[in-house]
C-alpha positions as CSV (number, residue, x, y, z in Angstrom):
1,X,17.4,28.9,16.2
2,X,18.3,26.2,13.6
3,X,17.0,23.1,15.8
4,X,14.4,22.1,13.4
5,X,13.8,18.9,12.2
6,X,12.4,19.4,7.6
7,X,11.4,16.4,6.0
8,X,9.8,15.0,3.1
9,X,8.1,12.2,4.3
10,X,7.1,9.9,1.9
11,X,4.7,6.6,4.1
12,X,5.4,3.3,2.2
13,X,2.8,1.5,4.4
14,X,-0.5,0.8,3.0
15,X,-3.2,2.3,5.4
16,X,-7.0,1.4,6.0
17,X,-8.1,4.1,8.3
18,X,-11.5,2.6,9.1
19,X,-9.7,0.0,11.3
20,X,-9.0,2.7,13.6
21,X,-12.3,4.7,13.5
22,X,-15.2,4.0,15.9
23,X,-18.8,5.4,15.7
24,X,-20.6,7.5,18.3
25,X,-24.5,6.5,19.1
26,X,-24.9,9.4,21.2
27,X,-22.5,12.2,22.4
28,X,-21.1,10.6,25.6
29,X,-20.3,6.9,24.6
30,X,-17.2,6.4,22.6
31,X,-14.6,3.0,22.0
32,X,-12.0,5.6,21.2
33,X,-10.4,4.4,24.3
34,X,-10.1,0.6,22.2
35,X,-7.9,2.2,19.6
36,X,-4.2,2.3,20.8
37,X,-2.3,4.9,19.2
38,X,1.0,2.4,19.1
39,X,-0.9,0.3,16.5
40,X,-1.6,3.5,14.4
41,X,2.2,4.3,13.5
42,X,3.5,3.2,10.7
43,X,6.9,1.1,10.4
44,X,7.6,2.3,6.5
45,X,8.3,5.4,5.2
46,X,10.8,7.1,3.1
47,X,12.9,10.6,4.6
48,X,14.3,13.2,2.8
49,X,16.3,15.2,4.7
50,X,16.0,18.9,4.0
51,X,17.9,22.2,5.8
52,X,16.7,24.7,7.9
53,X,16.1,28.5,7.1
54,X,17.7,30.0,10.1
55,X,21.3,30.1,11.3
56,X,23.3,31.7,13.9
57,X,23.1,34.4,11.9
58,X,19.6,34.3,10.6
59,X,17.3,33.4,7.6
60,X,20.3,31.6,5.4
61,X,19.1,31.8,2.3
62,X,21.0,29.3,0.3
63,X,19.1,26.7,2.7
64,X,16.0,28.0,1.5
65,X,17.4,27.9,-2.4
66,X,18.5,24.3,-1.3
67,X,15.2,23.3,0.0
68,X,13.6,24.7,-3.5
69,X,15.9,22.6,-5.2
70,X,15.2,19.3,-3.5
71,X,11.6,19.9,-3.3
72,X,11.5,20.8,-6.9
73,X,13.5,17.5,-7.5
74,X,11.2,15.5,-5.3
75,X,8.0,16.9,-7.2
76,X,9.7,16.2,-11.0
77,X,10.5,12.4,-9.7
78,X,7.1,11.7,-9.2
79,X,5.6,13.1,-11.8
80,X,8.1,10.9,-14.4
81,X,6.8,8.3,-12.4
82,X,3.4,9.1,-13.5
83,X,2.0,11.0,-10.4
84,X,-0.3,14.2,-11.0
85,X,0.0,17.0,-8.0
86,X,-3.6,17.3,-7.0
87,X,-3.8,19.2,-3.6
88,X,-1.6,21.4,-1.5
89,X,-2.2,21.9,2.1
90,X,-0.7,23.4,5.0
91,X,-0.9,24.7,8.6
92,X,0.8,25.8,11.8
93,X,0.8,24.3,14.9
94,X,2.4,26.1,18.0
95,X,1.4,26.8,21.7
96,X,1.8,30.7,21.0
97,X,2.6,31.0,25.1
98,X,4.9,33.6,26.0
99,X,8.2,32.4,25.5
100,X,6.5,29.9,22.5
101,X,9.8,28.6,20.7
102,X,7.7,25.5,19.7
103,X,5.9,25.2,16.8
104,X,5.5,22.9,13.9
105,X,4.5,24.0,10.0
106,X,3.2,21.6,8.0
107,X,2.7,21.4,4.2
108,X,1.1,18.4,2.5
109,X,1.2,17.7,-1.4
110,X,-1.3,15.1,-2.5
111,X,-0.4,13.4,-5.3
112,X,-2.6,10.9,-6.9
113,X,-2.0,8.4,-10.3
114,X,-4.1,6.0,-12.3
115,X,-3.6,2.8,-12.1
């Protein structure tokens, strides 16, 4: 318990994700394989560091009031700055095997701003 890694991760790296997507002419053939995922990662990005909801003793719930806090804080920056919250997302990934103590759960705010 309490070995999680929270973030808000902010990338600062401008992206073009059609230089890393290929087309399929039929179901077999693919340049996938041309694509290195090393040139995919990004080099920029901004951390916040948040807590996690479990200790020793169980679900701590000051971390979680924390987390609110900074999340809340994060959210009210942004929209000073001019950004407009325009999708929420999230989802789970874990192995769910027997003993499954990994797992990852993910949520994504979209934020989006005229120019």
């Amino acid at each position: 318990m309490g070995l999680g890694r929270s973030r808000i991760i902010d990338s600062q790296t401008p992206v073009d994700a059609s230089q890393y997507t290929t087309q399929r002419t039929d179901s077999t053939k693919s340049s996938q394989k041309e694509i290195k995922r090393g040139d995919i990662k990004i080099e920029e990005l901004e951390e916040t560091k948040l807590l996690n909801f479990f200790s020793a003793t169980g679900i701590n719930f000051q971390n979680i009031a924390s987390n609110d806090a900074m999340i809340s804080s994060k959210i009210n920056s942004m929209l000073s700055e001019g950004w407009s919250l325009t999708y929420v997302t999230s989802g789970v990934e874990s192995n769910a095997g027997a003993d499954d103590g990994q797992g990852i759960f993910i949520t994504r705010l979209f934020f989006s701003r005229s120019q």
